[in-house]
C-alpha positions in Angstrom: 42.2 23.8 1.9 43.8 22.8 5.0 43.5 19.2 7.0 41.0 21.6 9.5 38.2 21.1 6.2 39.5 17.8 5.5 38.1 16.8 9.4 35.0 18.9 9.1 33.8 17.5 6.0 34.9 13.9 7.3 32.0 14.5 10.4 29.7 16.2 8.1 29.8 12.5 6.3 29.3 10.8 9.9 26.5 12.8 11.4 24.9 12.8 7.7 25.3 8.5 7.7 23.9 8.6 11.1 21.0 10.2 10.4 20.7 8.7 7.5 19.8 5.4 8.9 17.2 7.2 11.5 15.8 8.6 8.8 15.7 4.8 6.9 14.1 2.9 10.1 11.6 5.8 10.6 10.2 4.7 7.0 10.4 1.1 7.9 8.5 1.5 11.0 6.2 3.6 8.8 5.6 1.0 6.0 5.3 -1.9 8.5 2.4 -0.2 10.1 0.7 1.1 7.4 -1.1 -1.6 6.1 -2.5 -2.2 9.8 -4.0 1.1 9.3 -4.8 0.5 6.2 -6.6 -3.0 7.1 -8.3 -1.0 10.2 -10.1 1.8 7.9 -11.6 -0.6 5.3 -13.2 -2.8 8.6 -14.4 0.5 9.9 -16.4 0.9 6.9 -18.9 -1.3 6.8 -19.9 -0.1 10.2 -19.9 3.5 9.5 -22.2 3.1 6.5 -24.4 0.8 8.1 -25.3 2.9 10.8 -25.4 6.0 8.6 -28.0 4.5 6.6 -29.7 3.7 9.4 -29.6 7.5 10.4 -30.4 8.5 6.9 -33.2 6.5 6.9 -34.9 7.6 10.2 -34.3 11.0 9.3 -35.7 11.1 5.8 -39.3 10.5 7.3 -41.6 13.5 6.8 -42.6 16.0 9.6 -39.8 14.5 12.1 -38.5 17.4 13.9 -35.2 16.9 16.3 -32.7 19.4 17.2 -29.6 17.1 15.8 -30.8 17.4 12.2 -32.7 20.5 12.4 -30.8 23.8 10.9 -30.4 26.3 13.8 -31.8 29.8 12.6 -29.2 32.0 13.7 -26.1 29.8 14.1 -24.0 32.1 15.8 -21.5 29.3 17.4 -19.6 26.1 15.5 -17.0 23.6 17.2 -14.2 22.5 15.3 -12.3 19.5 15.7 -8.9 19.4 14.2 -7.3 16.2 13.8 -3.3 16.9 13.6 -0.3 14.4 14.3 1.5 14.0 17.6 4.9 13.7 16.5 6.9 15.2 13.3 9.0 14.3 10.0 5.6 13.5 8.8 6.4 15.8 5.7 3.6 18.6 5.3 1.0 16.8 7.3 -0.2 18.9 10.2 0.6 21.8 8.2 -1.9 21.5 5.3 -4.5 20.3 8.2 -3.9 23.1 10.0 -4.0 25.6 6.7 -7.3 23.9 6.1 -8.5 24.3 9.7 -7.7 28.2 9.3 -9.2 28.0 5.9 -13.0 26.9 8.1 -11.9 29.1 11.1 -11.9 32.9 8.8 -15.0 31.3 6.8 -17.1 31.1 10.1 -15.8 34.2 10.9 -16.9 36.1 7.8 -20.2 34.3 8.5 -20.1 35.9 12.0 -19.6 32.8 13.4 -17.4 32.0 16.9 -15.2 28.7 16.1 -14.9 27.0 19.8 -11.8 24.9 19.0 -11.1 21.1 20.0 -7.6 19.6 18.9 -6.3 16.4 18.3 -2.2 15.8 18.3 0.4 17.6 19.8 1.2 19.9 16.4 -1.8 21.2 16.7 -2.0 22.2 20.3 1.4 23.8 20.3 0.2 25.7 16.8 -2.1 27.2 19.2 -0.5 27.4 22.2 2.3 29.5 20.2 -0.3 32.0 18.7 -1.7 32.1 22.6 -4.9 31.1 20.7 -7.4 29.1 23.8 -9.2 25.9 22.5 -12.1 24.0 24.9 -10.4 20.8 24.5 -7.5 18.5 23.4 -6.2 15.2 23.1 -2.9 13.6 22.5 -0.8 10.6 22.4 -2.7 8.0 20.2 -2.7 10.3 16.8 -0.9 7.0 14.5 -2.9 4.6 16.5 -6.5 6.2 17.6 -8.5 3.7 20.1 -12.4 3.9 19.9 -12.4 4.9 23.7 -10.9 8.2 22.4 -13.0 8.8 19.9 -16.6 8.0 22.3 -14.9 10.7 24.7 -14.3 13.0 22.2 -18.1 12.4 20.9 -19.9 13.1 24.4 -17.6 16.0 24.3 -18.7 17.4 21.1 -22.5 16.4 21.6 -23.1 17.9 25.3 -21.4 21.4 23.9 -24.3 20.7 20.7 -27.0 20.2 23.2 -26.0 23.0 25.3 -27.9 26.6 25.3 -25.4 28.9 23.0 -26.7 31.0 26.2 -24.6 28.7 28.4 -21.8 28.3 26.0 -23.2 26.1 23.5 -22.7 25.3 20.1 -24.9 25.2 17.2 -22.7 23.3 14.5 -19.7 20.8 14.6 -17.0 20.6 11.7 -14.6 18.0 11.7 -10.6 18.8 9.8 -8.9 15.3 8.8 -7.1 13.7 6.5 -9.3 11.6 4.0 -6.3 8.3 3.1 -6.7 7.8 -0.7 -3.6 6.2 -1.6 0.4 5.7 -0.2 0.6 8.9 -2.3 -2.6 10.6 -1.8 -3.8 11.9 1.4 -6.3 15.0 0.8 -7.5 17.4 3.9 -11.4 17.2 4.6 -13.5 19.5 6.4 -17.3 17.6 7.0 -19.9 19.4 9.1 -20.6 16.8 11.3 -23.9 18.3 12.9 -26.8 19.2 12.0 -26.4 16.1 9.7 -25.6 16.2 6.1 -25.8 12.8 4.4 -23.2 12.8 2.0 -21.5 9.3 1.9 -23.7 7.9 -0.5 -25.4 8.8 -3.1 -28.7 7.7 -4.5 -28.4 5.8 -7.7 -32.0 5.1 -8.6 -35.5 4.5 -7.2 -34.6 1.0 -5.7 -31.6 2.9 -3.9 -34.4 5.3 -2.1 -34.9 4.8 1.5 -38.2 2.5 2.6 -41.1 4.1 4.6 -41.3 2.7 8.4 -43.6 3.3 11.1 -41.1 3.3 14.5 -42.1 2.7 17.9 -41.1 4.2 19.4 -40.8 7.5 18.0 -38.5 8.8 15.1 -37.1 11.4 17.4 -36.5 8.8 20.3 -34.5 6.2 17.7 -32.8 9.4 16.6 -31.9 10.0 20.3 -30.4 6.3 20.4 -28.8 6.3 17.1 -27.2 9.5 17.0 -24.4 9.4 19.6 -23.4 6.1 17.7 -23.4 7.6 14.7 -21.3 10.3 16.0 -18.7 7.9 17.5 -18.2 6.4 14.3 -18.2 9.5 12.2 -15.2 10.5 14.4 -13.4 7.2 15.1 -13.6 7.4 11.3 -12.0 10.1 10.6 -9.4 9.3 13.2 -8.6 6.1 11.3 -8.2 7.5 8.2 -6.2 10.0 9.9 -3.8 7.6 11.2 -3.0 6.1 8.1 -2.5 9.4 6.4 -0.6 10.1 9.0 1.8 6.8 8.6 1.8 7.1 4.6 2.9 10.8 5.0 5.8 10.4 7.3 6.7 6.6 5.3 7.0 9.2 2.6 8.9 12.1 4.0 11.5 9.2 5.7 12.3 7.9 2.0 12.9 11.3 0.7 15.1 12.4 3.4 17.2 9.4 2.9 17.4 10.3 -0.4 18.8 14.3 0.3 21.1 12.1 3.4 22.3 10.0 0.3 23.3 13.1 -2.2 24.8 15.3 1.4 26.9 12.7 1.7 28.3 12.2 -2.1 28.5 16.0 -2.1 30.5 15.7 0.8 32.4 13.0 -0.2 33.4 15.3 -3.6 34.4 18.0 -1.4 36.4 15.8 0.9 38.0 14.4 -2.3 38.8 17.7 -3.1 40.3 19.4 -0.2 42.6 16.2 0.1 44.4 16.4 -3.3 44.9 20.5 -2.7 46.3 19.7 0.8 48.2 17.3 -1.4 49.0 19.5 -4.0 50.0 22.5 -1.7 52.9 19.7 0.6 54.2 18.4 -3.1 54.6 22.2 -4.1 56.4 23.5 -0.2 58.6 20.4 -0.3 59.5 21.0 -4.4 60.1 24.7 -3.7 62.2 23.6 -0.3 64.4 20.9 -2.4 64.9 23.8 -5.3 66.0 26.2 -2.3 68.2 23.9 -1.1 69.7 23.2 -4.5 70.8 26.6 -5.1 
């Protein structure tokens, strides 16, 4: 090996170091804003199953007809919004949300079903945008740190396309694709059908756990009317939240891996260094033994 290898291994080192401490204050940016997602998920709780209840519990009366909880008979449209990340180095993130997402998209189809797509992050809009694939809607820019004002657009959005006429465009179902946060190193991809309703965060335990008769005034349907876009704000904000944090746990862990690979590059590279230097050395102590013996005889 000549001192040509000797130099580029010497720059692999440099760029590898440099990147290498990218890499490190990616993850502590990561882990210092992780627990405020973290924090901001378990406050968005009690909200979010406080008002579902309250849902639950004026749609579990008897005879109540209204079109938000009512199954269509011939669903023949669904909105689906996907929740991806804005930026990368987030390991397999977006990409197992937006397997999942495909995952819903073929199983509407198959049920002859057209999936009117709505997308959150910038992954997932140029996923799309790649494929020349059209979506209604998107939204970007705030995927690590979602604002409620976001989220209440994003639910008007979602509910004037429910209460439109499939006629005029309309749609008779909404899915939501997210990230559920479990743990630092657990983050599992969710699809919920987020209208018509299905009550599924809490289950009944026993008779005291069942919901009380009321009589409303006014109407069921009419609290239903006041409830519901609530109730849709939070479901989304939600999953926006636990998004977020999914989102900061993923790329927290992705950053500390890649530091690790910069860490073995660079004592790989280091080896090889080592090892071009002592043949270069090798090869001048040979030439200048061979020149001394030539000019001995």
């Amino acid at each position: 090996m000549s001192a040509a290898d000797i130099r580029v291994f010497r720059q692999k080192i440099d760029s590898t170091a440099s990147m290498k401490k990218i890499f490190n204050a990616m993850e502590l940016i990561a882990t210092s804003r992780i627990g405020k997602a973290r924090q901001r998920v378990a406050a968005s709780m009690p909200y979010a199953n406080a008002i579902t209840r309250a849902v639950s519990a004026v749609s579990s009366q008897q005879d109540i007809e209204h079109v938000l909880t009512s199954e269509p008979e011939n669903p023949r449209r669904a909105a689906v919004l996907i929740m991806s990340s804005d930026r990368g180095l987030a390991g397999a993130y977006s990409a197992n949300i937006l397997r999942k997402a495909e995952a819903l998209i073929e199983r509407l189809h198959e049920e002859d079903k057209t999936a009117d797509l709505y997308l959150i992050g910038r992954k997932a809009q140029a996923y799309f945008d790649f494929r020349n694939r059209p979506y209604k809607g998107f939204w970007t820019g705030s995927t690590d740190s979602p604002d409620f004002d976001t989220a209440k657009e994003i639910g008007e959005t979602l509910v004037e396309a429910f209460l439109t006429d499939y006629e005029d465009g309309g749609v008779d179902e909404i899915h939501i694709v997210y990230t559920e946060f479990k743990s630092m190193v657990n983050q599992e991809p969710m699809v919920i059908r987020l209208l018509p309703l299905e009550f599924v965060d809490e289950e009944v335990a026993d008779e005291s756990d069942l919901f009380p008769l009321y009589e409303y005034e006014p109407a069921p349907e009419e609290v239903l009317d006041a409830l519901l876009p609530k109730y849709i704000e939070s479901r989304i904000f939600s999953a926006m939240l636990q998004a977020a944090a999914s989102e900061l746990a993923s790329r927290q862990r992705a950053m500390s891996a890649a530091g690790d690979n910069a860490d073995d590059l660079i004592r790989d590279y280091t080896l090889l260094m080592n090892n071009a230097r002592q043949a270069s050395i090798t090869q001048e102590l040979t030439e200048l033994i061979a020149g001394a013996d030539a000019l001995a005889e």
